[in-house]
N, CA and C atoms as a LAMMPS dump frame, in Angstrom:
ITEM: TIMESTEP
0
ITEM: NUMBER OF ATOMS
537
ITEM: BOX BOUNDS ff ff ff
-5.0000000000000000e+02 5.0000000000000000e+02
-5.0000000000000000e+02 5.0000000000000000e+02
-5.0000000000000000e+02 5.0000000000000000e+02
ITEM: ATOMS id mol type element x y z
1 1 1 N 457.233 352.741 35.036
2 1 2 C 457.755 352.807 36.382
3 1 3 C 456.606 352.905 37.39
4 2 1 N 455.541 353.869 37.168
5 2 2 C 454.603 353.994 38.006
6 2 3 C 453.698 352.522 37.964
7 3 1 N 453.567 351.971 37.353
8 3 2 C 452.698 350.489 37.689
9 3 3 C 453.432 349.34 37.926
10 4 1 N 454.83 349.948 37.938
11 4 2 C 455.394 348.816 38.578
12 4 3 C 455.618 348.506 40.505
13 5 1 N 455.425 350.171 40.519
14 5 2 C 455.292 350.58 41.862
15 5 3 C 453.764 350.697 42.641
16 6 1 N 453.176 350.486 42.032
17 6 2 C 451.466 350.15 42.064
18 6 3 C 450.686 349.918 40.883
19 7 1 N 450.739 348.143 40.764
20 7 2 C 450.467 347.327 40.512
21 7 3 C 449.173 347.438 40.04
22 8 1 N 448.246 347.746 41.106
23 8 2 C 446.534 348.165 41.168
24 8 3 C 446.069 349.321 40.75
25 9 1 N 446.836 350.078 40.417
26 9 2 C 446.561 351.93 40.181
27 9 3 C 445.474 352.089 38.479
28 10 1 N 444.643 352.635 38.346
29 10 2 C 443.794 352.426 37.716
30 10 3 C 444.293 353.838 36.841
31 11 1 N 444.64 353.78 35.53
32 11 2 C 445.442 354.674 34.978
33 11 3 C 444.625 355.177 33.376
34 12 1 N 444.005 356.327 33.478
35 12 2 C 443.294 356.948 31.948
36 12 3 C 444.371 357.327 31.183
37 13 1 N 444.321 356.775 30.164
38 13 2 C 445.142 357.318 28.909
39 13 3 C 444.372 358.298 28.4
40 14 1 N 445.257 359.465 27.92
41 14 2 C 444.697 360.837 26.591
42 14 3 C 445.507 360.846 26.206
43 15 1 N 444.804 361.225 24.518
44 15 2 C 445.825 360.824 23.379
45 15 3 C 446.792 361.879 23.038
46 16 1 N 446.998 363.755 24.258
47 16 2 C 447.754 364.298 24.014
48 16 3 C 447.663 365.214 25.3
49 17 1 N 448.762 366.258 25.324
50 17 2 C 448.981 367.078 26.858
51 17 3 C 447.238 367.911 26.869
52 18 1 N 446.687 368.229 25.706
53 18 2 C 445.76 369.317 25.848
54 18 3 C 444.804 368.401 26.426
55 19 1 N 444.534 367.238 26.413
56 19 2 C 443.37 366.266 26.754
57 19 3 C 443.573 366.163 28.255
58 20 1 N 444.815 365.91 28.879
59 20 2 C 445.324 365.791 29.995
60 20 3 C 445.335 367.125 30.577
61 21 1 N 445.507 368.285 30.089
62 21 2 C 444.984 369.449 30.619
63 21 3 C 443.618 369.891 31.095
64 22 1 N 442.718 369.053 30.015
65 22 2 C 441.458 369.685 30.041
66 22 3 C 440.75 368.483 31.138
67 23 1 N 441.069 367.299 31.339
68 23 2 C 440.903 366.612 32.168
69 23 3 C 440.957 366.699 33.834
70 24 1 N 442.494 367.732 34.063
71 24 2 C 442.648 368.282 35.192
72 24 3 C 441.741 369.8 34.907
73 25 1 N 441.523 370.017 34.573
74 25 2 C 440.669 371.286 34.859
75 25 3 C 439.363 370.94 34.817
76 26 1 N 439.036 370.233 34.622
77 26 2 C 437.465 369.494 34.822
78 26 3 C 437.599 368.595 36.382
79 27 1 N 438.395 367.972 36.316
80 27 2 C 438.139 367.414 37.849
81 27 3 C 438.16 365.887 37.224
82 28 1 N 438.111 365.33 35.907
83 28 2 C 438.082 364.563 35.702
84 28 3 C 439.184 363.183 35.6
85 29 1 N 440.195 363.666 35.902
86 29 2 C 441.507 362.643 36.966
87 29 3 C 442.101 364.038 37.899
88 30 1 N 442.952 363.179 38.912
89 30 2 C 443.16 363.975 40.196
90 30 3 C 444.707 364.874 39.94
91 31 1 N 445.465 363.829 39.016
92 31 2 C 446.391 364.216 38.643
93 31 3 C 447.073 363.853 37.506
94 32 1 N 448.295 364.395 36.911
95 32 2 C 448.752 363.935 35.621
96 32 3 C 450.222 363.38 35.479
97 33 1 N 450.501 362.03 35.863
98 33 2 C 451.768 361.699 35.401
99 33 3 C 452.142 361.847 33.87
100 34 1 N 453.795 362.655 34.294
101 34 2 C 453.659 363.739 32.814
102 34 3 C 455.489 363.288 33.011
103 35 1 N 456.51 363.402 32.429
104 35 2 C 457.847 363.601 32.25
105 35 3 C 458.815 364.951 32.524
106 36 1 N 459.266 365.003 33.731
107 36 2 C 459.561 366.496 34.209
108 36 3 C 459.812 367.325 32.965
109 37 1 N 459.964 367.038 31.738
110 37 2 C 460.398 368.14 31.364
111 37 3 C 458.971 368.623 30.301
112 38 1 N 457.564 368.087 30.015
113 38 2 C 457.005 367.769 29.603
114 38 3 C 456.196 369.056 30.42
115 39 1 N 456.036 368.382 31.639
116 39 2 C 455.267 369.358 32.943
117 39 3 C 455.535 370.432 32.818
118 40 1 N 457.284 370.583 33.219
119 40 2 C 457.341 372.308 33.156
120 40 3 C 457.069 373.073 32.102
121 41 1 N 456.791 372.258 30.665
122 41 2 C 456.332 373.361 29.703
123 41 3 C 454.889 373.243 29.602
124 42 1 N 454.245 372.545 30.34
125 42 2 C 452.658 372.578 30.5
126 42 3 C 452.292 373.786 31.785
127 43 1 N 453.213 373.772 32.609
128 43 2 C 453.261 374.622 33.721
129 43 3 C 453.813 375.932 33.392
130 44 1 N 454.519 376.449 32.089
131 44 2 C 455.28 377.403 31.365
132 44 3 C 453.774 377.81 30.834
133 45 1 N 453.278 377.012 29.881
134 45 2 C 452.237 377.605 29.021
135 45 3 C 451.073 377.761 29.501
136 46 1 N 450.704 377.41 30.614
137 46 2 C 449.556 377.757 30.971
138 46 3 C 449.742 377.802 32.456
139 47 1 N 449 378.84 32.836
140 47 2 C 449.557 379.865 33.814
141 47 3 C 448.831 378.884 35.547
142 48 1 N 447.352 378.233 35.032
143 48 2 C 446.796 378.087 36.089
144 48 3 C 447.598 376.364 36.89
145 49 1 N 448.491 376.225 35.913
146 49 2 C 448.945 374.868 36.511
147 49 3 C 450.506 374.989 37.028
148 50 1 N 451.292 374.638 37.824
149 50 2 C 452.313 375.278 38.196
150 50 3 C 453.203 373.352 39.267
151 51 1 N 454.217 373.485 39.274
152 51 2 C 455.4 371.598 39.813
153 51 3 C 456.032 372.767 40.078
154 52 1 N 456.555 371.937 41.119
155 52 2 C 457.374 372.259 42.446
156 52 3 C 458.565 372.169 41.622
157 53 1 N 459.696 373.517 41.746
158 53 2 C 460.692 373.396 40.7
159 53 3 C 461.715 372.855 40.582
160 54 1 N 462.055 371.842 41.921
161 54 2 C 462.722 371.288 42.325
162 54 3 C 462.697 369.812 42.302
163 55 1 N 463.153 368.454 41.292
164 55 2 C 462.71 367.387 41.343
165 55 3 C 462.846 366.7 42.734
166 56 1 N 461.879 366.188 43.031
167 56 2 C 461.994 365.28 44.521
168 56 3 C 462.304 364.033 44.37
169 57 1 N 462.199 363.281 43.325
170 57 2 C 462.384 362.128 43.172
171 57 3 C 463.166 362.02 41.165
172 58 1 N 463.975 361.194 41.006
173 58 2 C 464.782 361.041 39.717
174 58 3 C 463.549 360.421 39.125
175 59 1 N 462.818 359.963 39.349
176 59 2 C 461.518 359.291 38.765
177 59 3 C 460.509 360.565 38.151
178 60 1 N 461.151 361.722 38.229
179 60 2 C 460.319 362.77 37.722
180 60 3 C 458.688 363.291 38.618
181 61 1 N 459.086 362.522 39.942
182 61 2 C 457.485 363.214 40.745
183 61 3 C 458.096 364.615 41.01
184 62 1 N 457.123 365.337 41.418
185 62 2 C 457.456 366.444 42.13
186 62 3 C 456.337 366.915 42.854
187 63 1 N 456.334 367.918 43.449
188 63 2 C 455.482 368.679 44.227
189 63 3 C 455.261 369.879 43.818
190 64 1 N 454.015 370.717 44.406
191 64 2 C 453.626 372.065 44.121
192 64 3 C 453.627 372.908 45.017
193 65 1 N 453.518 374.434 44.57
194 65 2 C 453.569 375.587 45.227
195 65 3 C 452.73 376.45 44.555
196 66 1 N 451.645 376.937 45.36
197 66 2 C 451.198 377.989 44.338
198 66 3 C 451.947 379.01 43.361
199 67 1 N 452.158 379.81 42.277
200 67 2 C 452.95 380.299 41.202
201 67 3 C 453.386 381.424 42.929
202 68 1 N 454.283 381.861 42.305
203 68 2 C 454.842 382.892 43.375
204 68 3 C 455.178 383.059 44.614
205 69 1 N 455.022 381.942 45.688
206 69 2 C 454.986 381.378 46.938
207 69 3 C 456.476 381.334 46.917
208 70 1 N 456.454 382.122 48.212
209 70 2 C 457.651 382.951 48.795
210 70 3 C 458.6 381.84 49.342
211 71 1 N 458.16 380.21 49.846
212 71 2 C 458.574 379.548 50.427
213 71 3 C 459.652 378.775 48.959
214 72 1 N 458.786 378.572 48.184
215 72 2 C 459.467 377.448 47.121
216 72 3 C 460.685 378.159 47.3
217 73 1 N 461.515 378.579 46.863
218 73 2 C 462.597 378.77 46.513
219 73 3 C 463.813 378.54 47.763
220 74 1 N 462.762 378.735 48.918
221 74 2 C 463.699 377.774 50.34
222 74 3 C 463.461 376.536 50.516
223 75 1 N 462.21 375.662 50.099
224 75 2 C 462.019 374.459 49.951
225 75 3 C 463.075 373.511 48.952
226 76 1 N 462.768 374.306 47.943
227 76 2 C 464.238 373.827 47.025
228 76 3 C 465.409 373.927 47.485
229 77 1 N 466.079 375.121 47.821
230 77 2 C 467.233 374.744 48.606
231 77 3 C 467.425 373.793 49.396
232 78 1 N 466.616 373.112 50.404
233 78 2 C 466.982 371.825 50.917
234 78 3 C 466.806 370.662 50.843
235 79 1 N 465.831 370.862 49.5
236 79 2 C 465.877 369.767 48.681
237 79 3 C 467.262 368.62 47.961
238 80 1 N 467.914 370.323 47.782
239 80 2 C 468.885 370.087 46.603
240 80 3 C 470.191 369.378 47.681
241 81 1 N 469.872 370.543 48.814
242 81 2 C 471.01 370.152 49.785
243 81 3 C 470.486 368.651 50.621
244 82 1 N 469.658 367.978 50.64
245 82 2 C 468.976 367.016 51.203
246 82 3 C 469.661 366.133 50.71
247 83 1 N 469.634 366.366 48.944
248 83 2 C 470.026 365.61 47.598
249 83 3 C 471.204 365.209 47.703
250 84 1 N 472.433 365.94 48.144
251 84 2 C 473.565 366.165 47.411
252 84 3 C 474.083 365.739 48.796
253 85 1 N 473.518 366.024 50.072
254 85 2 C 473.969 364.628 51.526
255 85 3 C 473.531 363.664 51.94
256 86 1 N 472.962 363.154 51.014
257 86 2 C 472.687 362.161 51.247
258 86 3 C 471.34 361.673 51.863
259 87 1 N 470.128 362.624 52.441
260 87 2 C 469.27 362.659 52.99
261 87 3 C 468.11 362.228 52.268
262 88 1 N 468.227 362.414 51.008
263 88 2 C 466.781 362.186 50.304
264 88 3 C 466.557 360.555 49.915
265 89 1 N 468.388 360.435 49.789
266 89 2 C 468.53 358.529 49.46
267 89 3 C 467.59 357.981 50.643
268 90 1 N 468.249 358.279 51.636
269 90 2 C 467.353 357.79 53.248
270 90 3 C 466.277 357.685 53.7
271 91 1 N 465.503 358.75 52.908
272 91 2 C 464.252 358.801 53.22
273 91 3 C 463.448 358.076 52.037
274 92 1 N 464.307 357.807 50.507
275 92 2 C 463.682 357.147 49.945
276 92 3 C 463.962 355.702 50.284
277 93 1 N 464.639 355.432 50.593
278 93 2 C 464.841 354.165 51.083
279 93 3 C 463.798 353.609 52.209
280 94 1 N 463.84 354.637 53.269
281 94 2 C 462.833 354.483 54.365
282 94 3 C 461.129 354.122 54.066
283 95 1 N 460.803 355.256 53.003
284 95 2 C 459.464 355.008 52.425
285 95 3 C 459.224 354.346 50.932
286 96 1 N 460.513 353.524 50.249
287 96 2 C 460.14 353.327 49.89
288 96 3 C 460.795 351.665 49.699
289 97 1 N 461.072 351.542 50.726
290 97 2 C 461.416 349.654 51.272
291 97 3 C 460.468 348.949 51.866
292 98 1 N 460.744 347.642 51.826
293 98 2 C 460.265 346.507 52.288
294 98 3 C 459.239 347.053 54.044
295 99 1 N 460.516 347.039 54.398
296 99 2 C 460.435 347.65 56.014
297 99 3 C 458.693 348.637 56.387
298 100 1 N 457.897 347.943 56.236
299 100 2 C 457.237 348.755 56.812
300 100 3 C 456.93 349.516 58.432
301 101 1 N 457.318 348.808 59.513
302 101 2 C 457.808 349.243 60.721
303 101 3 C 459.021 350.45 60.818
304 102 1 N 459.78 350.75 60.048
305 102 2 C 460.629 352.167 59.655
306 102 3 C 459.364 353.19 59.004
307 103 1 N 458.326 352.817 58.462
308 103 2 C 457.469 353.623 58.167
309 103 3 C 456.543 354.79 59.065
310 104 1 N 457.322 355.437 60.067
311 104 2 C 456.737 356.514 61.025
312 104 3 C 457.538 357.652 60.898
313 105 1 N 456.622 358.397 61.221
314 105 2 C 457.637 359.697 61.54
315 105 3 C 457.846 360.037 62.924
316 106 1 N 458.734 360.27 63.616
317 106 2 C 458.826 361.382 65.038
318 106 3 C 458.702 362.46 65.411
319 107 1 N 457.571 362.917 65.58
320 107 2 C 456.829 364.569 65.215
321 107 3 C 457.663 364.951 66.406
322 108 1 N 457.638 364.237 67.115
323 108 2 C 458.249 365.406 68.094
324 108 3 C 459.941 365.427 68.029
325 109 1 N 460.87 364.726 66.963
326 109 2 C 461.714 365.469 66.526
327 109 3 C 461.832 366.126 65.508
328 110 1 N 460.775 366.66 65.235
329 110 2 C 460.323 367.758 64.207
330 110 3 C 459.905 368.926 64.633
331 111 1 N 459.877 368.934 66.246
332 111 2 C 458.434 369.934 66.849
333 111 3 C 459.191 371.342 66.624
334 112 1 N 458.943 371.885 66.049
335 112 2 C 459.02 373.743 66.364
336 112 3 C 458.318 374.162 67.923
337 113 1 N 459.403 374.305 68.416
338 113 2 C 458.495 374.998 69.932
339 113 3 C 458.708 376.367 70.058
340 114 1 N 459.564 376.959 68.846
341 114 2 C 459.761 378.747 69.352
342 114 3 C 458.353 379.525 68.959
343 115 1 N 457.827 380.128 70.42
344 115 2 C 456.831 380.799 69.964
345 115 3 C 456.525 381.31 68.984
346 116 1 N 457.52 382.153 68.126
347 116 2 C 457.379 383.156 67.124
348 116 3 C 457.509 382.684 65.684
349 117 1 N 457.297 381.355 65.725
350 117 2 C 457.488 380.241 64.683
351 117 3 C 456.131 381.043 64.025
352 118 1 N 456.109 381.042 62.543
353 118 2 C 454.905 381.318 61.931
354 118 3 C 454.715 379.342 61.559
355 119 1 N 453.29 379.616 61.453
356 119 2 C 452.647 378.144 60.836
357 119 3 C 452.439 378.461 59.273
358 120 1 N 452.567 376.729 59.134
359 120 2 C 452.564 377.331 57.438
360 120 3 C 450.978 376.022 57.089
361 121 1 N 450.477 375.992 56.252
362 121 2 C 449.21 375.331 56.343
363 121 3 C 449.672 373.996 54.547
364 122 1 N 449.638 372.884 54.986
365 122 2 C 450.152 372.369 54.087
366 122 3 C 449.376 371.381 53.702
367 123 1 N 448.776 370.595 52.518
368 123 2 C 447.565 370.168 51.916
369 123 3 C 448.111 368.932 51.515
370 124 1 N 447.715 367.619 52.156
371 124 2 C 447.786 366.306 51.526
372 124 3 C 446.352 365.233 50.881
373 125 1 N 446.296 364.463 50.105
374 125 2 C 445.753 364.11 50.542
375 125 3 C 445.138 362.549 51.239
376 126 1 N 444.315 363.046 52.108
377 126 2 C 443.846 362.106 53.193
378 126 3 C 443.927 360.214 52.844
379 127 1 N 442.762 360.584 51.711
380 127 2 C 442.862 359.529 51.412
381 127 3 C 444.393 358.523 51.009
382 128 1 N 445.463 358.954 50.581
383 128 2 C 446.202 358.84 49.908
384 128 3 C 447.035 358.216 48.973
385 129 1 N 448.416 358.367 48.343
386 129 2 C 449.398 357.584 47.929
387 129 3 C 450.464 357.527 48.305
388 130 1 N 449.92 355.77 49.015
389 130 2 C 451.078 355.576 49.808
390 130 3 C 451.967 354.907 48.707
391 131 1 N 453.338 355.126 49.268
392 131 2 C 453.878 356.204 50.665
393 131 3 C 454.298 357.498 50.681
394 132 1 N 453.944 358.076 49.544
395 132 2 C 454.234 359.398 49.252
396 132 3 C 453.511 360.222 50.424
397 133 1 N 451.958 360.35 50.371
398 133 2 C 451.23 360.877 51.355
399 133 3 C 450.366 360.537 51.772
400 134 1 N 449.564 360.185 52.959
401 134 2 C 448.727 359.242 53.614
402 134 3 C 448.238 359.615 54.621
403 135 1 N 446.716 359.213 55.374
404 135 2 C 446.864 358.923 56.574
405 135 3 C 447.228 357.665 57.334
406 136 1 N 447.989 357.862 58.213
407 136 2 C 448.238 357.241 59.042
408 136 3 C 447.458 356.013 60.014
409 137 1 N 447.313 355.071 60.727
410 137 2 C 446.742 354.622 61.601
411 137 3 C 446.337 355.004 62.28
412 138 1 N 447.23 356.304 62.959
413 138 2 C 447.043 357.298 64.012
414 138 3 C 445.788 358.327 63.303
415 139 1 N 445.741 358.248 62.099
416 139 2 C 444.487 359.667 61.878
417 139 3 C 445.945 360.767 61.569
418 140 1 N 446.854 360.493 61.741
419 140 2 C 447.619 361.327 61.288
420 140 3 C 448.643 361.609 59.582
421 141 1 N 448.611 362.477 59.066
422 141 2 C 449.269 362.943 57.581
423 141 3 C 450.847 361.839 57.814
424 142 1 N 450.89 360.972 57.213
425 142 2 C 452.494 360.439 56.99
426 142 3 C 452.918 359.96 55.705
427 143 1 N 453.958 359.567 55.398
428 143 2 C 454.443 359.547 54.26
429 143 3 C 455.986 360.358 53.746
430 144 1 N 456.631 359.505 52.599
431 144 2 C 457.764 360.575 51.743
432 144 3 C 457.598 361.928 52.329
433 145 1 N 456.437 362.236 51.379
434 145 2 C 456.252 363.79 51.249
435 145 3 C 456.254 364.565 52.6
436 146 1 N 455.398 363.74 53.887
437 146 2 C 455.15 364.548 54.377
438 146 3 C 456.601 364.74 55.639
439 147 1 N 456.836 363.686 55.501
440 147 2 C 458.591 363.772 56.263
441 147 3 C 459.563 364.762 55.759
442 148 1 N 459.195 364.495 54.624
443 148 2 C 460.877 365.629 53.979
444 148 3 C 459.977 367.609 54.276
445 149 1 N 458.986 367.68 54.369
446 149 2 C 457.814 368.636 54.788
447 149 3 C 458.13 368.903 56.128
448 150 1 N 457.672 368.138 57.133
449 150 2 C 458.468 368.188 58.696
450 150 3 C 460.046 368.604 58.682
451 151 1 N 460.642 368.013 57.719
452 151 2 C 462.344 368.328 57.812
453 151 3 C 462.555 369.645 57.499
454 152 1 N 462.258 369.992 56.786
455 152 2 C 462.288 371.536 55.633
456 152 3 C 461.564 372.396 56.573
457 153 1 N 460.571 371.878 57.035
458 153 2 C 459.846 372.559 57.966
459 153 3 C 460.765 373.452 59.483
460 154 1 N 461.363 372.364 60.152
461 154 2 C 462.315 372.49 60.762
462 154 3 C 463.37 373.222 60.77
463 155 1 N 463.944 373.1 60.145
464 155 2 C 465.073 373.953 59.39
465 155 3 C 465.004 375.407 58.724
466 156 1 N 463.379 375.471 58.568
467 156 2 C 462.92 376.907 58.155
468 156 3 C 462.41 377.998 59.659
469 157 1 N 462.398 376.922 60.669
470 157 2 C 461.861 377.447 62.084
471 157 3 C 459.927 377.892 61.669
472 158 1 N 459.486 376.588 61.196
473 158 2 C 457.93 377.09 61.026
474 158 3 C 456.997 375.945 60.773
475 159 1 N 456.133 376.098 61.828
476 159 2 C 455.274 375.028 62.36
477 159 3 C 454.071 374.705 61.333
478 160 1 N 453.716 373.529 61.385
479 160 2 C 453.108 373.041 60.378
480 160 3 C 451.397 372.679 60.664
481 161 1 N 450.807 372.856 59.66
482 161 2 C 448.824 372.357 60.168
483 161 3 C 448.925 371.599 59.153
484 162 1 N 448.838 370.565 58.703
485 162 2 C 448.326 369.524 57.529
486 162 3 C 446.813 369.697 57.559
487 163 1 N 446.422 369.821 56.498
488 163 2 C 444.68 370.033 56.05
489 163 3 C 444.734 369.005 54.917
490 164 1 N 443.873 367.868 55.283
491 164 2 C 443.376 367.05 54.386
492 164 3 C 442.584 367.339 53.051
493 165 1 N 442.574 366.824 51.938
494 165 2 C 441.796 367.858 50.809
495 165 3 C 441.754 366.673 49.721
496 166 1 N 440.85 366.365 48.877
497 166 2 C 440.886 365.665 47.985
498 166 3 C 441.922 365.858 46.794
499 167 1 N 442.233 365.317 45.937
500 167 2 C 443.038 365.798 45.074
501 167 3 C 442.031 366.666 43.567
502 168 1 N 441.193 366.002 44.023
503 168 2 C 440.527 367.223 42.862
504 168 3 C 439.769 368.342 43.212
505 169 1 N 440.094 368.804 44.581
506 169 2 C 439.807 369.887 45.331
507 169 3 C 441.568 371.273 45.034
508 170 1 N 443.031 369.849 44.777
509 170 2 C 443.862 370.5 44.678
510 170 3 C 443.755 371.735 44.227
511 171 1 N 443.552 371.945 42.795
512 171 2 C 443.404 372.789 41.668
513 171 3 C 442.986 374.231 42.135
514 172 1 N 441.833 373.784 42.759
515 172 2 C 440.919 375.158 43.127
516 172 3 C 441.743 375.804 44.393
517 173 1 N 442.494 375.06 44.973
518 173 2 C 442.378 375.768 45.924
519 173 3 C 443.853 376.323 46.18
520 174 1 N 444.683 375.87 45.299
521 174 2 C 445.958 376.677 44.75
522 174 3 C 445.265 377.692 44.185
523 175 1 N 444.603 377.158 42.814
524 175 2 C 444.121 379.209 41.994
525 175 3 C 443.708 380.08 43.228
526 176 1 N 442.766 379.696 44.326
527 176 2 C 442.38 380.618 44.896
528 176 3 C 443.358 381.284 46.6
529 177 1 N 444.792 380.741 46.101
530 177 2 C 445.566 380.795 47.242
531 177 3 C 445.459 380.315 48.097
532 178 1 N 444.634 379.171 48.561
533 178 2 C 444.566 378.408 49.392
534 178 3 C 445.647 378.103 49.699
535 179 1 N 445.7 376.709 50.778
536 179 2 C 447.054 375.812 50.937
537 179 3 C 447.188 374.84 50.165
């Protein structure tokens, strides 16, 4: 599924999960396409790796949260509820059709303007995969991810900083509580 959806994607095979473990903990690929149910027991057994517990896509992607992050468990909720009205079809459709001109977001119908909004600091990266996460033309974070992020965002009443980060910067900077 994934090379059918990028064609060009330059993909290391290991001949088992521990190789693919030890690979992400070296820095030596950025990430690990794995089979949701595969992940969560790689994310079960070893403590420093941790998927967003909520599938975002039936294709088995998902997203992360550092282990214990107070937010996941409201992120999921509107995931699920995103899911189940119809919202997540829409947005996959949006980012992931023909249509590239539907490909923007409207920050400012996203904007949190209540002062007392806490910011939450959220990590893509720059370079990216589109259309999951990207920069923009504008110099700005867009993409899947980072729309349904603005939405959830919204709905939680809490304003957002996108910080650009390599993906093999990810790792470290979850263990060390980063964003």
């Amino acid at each position: 599924m994934f090379k059918e959806q990028y064609p060009d994607a330059v993909i290391d095979y290991y001949d088992d999960n521990s190789a693919i473990c030890a690979a992400l903990r070296k820095g030596d690929v950025e990430a690990a396409i794995l089979d949701e149910p595969v992940a969560r027991n790689i994310a079960a057994t070893y403590t420093d790796f941790a998927i967003f517990p909520t599938m975002v896509a039936t294709d088995s992607y998902d997203m992360m949260f550092p282990d214990g992050n107070a937010l996941c468990d409201a992120f999921s909720e509107y995931i699920e509820a995103y899911r189940e009205d119809g919202t997540m079809d829409a947005l996959r459709e949006k980012w992931f059709g023909a249509d590239t001109a539907a490909k923007v977001i409207d920050r400012e119908a996203y904007a949190v303007t209540d002062p007392s909004a806490k910011t939450i600091r959220v990590t893509y990266e720059a370079a990216g995969f589109e259309p999951m996460a990207y920069t923009g033309e504008d110099k700005l974070p867009i993409g899947y991810e980072i729309e349904m992020i603005y939405m959830i965002a919204r709905e939680l009443n809490l304003k957002l900083e996108f910080l650009p980060i390599s993906a093999s910067a990810l790792f470290s900077a979850l263990e060390k509580g980063k964003p």
